[in-house]
KOLTORPA-830340 format. One line per 5 residues: for each residue x, y negated, z of N, C-alpha, C. Coordinates in steps of 0.05 Angstrom, whole numbers. Layout:
N
X/Y/Z/X/Y/Z/X/Y/Z | ...
END
This chain:
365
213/-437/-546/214/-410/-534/186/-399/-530 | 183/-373/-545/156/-362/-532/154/-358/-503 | 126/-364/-505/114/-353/-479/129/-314/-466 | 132/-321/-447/141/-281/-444/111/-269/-441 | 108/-244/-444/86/-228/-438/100/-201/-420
85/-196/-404/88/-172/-382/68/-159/-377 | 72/-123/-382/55/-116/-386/56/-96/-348 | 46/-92/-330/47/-81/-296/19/-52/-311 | 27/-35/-302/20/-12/-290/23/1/-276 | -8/23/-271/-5/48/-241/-29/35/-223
-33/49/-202/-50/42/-192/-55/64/-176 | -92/69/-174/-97/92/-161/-106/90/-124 | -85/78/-116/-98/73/-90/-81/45/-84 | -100/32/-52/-81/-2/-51/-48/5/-47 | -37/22/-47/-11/32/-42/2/18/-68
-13/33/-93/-4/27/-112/-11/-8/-130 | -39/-16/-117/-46/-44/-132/-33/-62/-124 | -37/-65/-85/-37/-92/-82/2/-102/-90 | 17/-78/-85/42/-89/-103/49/-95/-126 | 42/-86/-146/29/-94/-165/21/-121/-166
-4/-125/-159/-3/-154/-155/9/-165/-142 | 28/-163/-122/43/-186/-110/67/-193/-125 | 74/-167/-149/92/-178/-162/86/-197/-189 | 54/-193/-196/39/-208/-214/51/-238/-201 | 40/-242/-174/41/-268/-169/62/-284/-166
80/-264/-159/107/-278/-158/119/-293/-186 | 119/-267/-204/125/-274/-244/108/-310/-238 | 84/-307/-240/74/-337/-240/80/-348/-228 | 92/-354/-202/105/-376/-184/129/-379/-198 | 153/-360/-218/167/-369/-228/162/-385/-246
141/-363/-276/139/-383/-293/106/-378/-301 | 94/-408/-289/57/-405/-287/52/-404/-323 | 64/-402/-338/61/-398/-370/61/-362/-376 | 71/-346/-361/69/-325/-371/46/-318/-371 | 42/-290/-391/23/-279/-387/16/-252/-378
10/-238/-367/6/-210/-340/-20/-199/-360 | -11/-174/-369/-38/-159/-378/-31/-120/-353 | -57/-119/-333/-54/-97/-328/-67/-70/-334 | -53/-56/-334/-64/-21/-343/-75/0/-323 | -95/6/-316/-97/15/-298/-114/49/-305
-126/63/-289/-141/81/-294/-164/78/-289 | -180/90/-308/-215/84/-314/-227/102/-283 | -238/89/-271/-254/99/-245/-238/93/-230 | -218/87/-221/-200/80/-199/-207/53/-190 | -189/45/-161/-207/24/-150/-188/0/-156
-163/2/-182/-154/-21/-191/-167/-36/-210 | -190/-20/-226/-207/-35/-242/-226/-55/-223 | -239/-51/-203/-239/-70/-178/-224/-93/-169 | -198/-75/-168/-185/-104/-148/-165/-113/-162 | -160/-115/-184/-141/-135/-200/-157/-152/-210
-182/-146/-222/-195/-170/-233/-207/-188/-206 | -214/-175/-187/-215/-197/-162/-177/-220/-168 | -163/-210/-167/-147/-223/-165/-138/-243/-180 | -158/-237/-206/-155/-254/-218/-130/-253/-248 | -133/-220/-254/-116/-215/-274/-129/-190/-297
-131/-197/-324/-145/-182/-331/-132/-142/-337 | -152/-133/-337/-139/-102/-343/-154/-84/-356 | -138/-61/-371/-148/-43/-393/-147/-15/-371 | -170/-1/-375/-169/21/-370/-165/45/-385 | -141/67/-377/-137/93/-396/-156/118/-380
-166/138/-396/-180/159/-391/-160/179/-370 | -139/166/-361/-121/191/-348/-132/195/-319 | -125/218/-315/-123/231/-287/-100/256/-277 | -109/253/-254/-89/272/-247/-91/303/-244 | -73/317/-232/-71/345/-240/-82/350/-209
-110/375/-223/-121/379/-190/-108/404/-184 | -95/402/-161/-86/425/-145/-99/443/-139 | -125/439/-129/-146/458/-116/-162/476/-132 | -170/466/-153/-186/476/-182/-175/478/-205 | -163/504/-215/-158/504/-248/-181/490/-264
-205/500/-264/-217/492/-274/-223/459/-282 | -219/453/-267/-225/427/-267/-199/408/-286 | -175/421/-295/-160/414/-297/-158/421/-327 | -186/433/-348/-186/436/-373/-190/417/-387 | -200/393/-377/-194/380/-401/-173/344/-391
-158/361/-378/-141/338/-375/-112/341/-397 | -107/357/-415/-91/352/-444/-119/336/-459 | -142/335/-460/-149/317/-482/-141/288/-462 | -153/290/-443/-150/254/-433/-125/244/-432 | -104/262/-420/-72/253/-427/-65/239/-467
-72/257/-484/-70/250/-510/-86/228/-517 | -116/225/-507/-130/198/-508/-112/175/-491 | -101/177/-474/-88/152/-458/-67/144/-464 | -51/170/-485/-23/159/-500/-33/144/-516 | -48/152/-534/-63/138/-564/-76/111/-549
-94/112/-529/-90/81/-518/-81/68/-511 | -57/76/-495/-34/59/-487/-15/49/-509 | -12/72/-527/-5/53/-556/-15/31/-570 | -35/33/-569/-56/10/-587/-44/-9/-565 | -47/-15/-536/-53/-35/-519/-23/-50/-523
4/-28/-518/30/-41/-526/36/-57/-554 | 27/-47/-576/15/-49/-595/-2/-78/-601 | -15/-76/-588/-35/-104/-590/-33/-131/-568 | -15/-118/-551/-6/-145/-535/25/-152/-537 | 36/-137/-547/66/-142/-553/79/-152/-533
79/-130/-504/98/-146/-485/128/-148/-491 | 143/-161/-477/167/-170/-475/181/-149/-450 | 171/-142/-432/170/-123/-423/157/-107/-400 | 154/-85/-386/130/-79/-371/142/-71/-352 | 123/-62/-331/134/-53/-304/114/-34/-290
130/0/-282/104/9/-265/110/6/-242 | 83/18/-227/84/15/-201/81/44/-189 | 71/76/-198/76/88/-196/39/93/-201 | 37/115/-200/-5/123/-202/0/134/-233 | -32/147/-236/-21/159/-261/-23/149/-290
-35/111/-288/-35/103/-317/-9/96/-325 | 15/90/-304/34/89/-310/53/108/-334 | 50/127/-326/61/149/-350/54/145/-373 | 33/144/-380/21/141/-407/37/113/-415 | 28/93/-401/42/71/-412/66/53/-423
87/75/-398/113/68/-396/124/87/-408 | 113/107/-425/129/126/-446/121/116/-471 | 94/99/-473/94/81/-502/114/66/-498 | 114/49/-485/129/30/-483/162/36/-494 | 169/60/-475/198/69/-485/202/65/-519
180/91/-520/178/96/-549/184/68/-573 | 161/45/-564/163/27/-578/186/5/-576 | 213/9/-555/234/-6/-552/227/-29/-534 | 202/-27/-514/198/-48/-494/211/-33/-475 | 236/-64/-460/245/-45/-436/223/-46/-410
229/-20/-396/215/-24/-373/224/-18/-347 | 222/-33/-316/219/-14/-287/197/-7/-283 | 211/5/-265/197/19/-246/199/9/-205 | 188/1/-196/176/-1/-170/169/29/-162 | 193/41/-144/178/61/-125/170/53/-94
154/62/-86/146/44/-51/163/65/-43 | 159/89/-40/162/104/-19/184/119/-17 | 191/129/5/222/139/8/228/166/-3 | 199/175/-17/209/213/-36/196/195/-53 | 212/195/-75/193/184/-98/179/209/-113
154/196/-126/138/218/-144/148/223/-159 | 133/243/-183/140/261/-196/133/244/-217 | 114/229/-223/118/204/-248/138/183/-251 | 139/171/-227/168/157/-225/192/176/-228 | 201/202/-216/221/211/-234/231/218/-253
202/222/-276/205/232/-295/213/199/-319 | 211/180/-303/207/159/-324/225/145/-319 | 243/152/-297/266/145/-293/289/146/-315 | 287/171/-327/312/168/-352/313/145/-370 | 294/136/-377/290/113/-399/294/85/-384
285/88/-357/280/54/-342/301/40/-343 | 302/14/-352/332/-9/-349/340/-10/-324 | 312/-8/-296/327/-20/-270/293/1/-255 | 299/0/-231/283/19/-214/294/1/-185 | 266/-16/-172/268/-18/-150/258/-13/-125
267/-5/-107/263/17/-81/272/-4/-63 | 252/17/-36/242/1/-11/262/14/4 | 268/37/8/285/52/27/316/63/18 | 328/64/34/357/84/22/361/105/20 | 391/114/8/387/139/-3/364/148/-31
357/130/-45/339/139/-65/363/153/-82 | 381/147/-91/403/160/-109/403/191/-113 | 390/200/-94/378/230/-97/355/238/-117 | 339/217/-120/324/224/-140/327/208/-172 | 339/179/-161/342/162/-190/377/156/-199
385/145/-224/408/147/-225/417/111/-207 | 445/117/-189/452/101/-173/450/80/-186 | 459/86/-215/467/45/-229/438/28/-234 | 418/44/-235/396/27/-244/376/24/-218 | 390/31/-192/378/26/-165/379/-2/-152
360/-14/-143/366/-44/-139/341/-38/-118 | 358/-49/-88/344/-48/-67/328/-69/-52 | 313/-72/-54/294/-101/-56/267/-99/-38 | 267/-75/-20/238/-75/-5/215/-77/-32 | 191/-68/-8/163/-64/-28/155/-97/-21
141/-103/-46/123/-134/-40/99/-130/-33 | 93/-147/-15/64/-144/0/59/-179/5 | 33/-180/1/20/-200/6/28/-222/27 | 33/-247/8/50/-281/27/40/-274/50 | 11/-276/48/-9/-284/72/-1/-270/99
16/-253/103/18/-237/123/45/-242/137 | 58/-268/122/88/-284/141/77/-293/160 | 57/-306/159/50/-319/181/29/-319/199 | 29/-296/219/-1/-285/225/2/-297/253 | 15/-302/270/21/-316/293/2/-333/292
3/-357/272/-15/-387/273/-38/-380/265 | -49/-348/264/-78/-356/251/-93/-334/269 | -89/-331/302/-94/-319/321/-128/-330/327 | -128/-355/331/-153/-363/339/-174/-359/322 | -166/-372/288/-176/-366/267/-194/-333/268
-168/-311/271/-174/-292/272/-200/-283/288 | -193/-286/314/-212/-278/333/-245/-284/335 | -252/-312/318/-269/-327/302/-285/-302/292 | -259/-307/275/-278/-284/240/-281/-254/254 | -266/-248/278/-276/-213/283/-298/-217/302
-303/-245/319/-316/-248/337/-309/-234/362 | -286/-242/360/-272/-227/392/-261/-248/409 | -261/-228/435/-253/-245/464/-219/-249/463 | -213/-277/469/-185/-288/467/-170/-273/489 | -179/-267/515/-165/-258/536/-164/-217/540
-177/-207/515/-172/-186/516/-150/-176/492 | -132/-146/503/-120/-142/479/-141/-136/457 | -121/-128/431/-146/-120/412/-120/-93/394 | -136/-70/389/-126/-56/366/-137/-53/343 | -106/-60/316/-126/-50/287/-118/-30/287
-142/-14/271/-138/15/259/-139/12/246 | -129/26/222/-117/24/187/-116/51/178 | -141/57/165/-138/91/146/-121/78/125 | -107/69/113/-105/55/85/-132/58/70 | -133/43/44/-146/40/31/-169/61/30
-166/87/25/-174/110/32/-193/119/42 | -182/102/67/-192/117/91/-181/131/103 | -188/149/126/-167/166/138/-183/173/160 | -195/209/146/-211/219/168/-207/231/201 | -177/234/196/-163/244/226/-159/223/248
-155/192/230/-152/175/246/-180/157/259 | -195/172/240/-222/167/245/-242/171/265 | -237/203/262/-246/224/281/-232/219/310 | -213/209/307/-197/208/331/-198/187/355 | -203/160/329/-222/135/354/-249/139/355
-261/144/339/-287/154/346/-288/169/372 | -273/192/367/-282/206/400/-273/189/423 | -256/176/415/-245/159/448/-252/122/444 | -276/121/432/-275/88/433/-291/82/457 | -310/102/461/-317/87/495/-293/84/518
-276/111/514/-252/104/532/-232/83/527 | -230/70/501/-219/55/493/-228/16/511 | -255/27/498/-272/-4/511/-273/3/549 | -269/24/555/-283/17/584/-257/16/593 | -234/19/580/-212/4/593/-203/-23/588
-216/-34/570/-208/-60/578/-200/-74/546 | -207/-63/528/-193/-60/502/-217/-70/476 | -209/-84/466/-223/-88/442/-206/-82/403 | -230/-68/390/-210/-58/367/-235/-68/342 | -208/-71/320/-216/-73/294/-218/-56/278
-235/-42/278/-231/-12/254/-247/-6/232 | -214/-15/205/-224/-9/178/-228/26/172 | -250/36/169/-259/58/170/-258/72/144 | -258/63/113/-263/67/94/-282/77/83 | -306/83/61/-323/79/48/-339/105/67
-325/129/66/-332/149/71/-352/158/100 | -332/136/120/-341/143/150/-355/111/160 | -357/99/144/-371/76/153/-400/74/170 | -412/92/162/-441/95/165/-432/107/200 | -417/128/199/-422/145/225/-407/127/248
-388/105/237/-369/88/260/-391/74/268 | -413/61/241/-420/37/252/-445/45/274 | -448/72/274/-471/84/294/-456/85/323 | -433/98/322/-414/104/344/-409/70/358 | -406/54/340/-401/24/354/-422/7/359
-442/9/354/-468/-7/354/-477/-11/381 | -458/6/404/-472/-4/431/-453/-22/445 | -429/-23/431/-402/-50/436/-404/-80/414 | -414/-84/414/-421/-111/401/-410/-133/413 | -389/-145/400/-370/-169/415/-342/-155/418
-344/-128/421/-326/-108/428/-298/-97/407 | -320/-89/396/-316/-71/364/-318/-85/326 | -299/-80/327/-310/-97/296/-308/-82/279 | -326/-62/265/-327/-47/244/-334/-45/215 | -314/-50/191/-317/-50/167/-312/-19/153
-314/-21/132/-304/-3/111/-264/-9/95 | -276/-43/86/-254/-43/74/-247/-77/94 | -221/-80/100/-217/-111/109/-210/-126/82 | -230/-147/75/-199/-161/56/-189/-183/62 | -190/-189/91/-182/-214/105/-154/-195/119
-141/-190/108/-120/-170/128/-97/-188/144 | -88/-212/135/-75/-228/146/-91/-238/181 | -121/-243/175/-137/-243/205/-135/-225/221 | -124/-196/204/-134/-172/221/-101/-169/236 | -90/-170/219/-58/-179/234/-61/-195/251
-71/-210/252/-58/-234/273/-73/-227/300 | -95/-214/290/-113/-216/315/-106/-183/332 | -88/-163/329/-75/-147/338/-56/-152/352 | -51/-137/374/-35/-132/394/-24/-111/385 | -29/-83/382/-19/-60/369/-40/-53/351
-21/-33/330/-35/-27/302/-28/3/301 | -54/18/295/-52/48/288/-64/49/257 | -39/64/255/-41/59/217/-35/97/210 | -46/93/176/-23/123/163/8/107/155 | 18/122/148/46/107/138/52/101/118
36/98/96/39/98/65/61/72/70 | 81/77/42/83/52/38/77/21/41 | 58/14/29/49/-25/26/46/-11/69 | 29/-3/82/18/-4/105/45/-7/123 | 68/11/116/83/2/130/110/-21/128
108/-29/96/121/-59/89/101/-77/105 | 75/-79/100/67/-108/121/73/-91/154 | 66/-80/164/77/-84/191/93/-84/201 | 125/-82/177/147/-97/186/136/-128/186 | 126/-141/167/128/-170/159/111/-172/181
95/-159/193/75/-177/206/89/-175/232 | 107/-156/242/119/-153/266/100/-148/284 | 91/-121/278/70/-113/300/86/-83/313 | 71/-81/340/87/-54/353/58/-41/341 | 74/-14/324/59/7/312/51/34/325
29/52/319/27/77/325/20/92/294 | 43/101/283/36/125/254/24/150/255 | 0/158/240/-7/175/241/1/189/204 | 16/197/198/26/202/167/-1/229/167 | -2/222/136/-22/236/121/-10/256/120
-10/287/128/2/311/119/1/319/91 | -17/314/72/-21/323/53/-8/304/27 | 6/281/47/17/264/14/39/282/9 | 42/274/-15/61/283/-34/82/285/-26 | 100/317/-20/126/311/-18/128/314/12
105/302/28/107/292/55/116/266/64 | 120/253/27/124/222/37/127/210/55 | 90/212/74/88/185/97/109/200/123 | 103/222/122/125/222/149/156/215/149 | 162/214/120/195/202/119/189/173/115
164/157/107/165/131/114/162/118/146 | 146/140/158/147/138/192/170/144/201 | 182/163/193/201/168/208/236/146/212 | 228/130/183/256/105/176/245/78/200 | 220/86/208/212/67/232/223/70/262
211/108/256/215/114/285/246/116/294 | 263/122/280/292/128/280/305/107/292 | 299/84/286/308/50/286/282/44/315 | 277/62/320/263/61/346/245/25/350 | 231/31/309/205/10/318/189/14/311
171/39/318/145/42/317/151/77/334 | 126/90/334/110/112/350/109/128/331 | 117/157/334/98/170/310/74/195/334 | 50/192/321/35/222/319/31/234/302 | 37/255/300/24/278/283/-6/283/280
-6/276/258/-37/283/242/-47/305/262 | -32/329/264/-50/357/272/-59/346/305 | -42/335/313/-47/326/347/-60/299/348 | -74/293/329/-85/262/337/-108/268/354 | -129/278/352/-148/275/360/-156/284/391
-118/304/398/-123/297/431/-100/276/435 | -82/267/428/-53/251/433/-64/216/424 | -81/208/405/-77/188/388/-93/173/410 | -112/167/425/-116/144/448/-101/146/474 | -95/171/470/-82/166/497/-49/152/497
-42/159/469/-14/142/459/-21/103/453 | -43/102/445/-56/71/440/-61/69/473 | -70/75/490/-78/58/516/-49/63/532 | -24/75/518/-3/81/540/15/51/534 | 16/52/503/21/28/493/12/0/491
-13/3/505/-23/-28/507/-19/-36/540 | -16/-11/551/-5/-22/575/24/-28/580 | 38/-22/565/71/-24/575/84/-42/550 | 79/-69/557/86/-97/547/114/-93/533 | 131/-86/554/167/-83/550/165/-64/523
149/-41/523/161/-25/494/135/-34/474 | 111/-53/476/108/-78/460/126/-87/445 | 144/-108/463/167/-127/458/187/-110/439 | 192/-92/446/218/-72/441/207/-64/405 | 190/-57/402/170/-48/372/179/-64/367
166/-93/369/159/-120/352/179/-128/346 | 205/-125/364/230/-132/354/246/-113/339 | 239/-94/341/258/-75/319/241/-72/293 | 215/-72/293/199/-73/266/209/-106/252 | 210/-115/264/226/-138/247/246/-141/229
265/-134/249/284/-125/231/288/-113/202 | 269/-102/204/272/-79/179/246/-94/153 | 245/-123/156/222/-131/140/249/-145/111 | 232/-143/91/244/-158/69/223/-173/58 | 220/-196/71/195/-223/57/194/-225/33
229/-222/20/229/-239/-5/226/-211/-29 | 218/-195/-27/224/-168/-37/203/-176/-67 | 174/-178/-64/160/-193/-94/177/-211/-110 | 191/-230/-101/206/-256/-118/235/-240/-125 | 247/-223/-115/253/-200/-122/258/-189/-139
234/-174/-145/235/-149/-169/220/-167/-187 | 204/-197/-183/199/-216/-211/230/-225/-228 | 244/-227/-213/272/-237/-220/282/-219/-233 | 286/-187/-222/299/-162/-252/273/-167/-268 | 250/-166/-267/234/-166/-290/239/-184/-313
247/-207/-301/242/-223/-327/274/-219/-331 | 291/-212/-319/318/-214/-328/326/-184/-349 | 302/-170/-355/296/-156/-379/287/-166/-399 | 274/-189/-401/270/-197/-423/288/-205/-451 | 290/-192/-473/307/-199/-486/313/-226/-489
END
């Protein structure tokens, strides 16, 4: 029997990689003989972090359609026609057995060669409005698996298979790696601690918003972990430089299983992967959804939290007077702690990567 080959695309932000790779990893825990080639887009930060992971990948010339600037948007028919013609050669020259997106925009290019050439493919949507690339590639897909319900509104019901988003092992078990944690942030065992989470991104509202209140944060009694992203790094790490022991300030975490464990409450955006691990990690949440995603996505991913009454939501437009004073209301009142942590549980699917590896290869001719 040959070896299978699988070809994963999409990307664009960790929304779209790190599932991606968790379903890479899973395929190999079934069968460590396959082989994983990924597709990603040229300048995006999956040409980065898949080969950290240890999987190789081709980059296509694609991008996306800018809203804000026509101009800018002239020569995206040549790069779209360059990324078909590459994504052909690449299906073409690795002969998968079959592929899988994840949604971002190398996916399109890829998964319409693919059609074309008679490789079957899914599709992985995270989020509860799916995009406009995932619905368009829906007609052709053998199977399409989704994190939330009700997707039948956008994809056809028979090829819906409900399986949660996959997110990284490391984050089952964040309980036993408390001390560990506190180690690597260099924090005090007897104080609470909050992570902040722009996603991958970043996330300037959520930014702006502990920034203005981290002295009120620390002089009550509070210590925080805050991934800041590339953009505001420089101005946090000025703002925190007089809390040392206090404050732990990066750009990007990639110890995120430490950063879990070592939280008491977590202020996040709502993307997708951000809000699959804080079911798994069983943390009481505060959402601040990005206004500007697509569709309005993150607030219907916050809102399948808040409904089931396990997590907080703020509104983006009110963070910057509402968003500490909702984090210090919540670090004081233990009982609706408890009450989060147990209804965010609930709603976790661990096995959701081993999952969608199981329809994948159960496409294989």
């Amino acid at each position: 029997m040959k070896t299978p080959k699988v070809i994963i695309s999409g990307g664009g932000t960790g929304g779209h990689i790190y599932p991606a790779i968790a379903i890479a990893n899973a395929l190999k825990e079934i069968n460590p003989a396959i082989e994983i080639l990924f597709v990603g887009a040229e300048g995006k930060m999956e040409m980065e972090k898949v080969p950290k992971a240890g999987y190789e990948i081709i980059g296509l010339p694609i991008a996306g359609i800018n809203r804000s600037s026509i101009l800018a948007n002239l020569s995206f028919p040549a790069k779209l026609i360059s990324s078909l013609s590459k994504a052909r050669q690449v299906v073409k020259d690795f002969q998968p057995d079959v592929a899988v997106g994840v949604g971002g925009y190398a996916s399109g290019p890829l998964l319409l060669m693919a059609s074309w050439m008679d490789v079957p493919y899914l599709i992985q949507e995270q989020n509860s409005y799916a995009g406009v690339t995932n619905k368009f590639l829906a007609k052709k897909a053998q199977k399409i698996c989704v994190a939330y319900p009700k997707m039948e509104q956008f994809f056809p019901a028979s090829k819906i298979q409900m399986t949660g988003n996959p997110v990284r092992k490391d984050i089952l078990d964040v309980a036993s790696k408390r001390q560990q944690a506190l180690a690597h942030f260099g924090l005090q065992a007897h104080k609470q601690t909050v992570l902040v989470i722009g996603g991958s991104q970043g996330a300037r509202t959520i930014n702006e918003s502990i920034d203005g209140g981290l002295t009120t944060l620390v002089n009550a009694g509070y210590q925080v972990v805050w991934q800041t992203g590339k953009l505001y790094i420089d101005r946090a790490r000025t703002t925190a430089d007089v809390f040392k022991g206090k404050v732990f300030v990066s750009d990007f975490i990639y110890e995120m299983d430490l950063a879990y464990a070592v939280a008491d409450i977590v202020v996040s955006r709502a993307g997708a992967l951000s809000v699959s691990e804080l079911c798994l990690a069983g943390k009481p949440s505060i959402l601040v959804p990005l206004p500007t995603a697509a569709e309005d996505h993150q607030t219907m991913n916050a809102l399948s939290l808040v409904n089931n009454d396990a997590a907080i939501l703020v509104k983006d437009i009110h963070a910057r007077e509402e968003l500490v004073k909702a984090t210090i209301a919540l670090l004081q009142n233990q009982a609706k702690q408890q009450e989060l942590a147990t209804n965010i549980l609930k709603l976790a699917k661990p096995e959701a990567a081993h999952e969608i590896a199981t329809q994948v290869l159960q496409l294989i001719k």
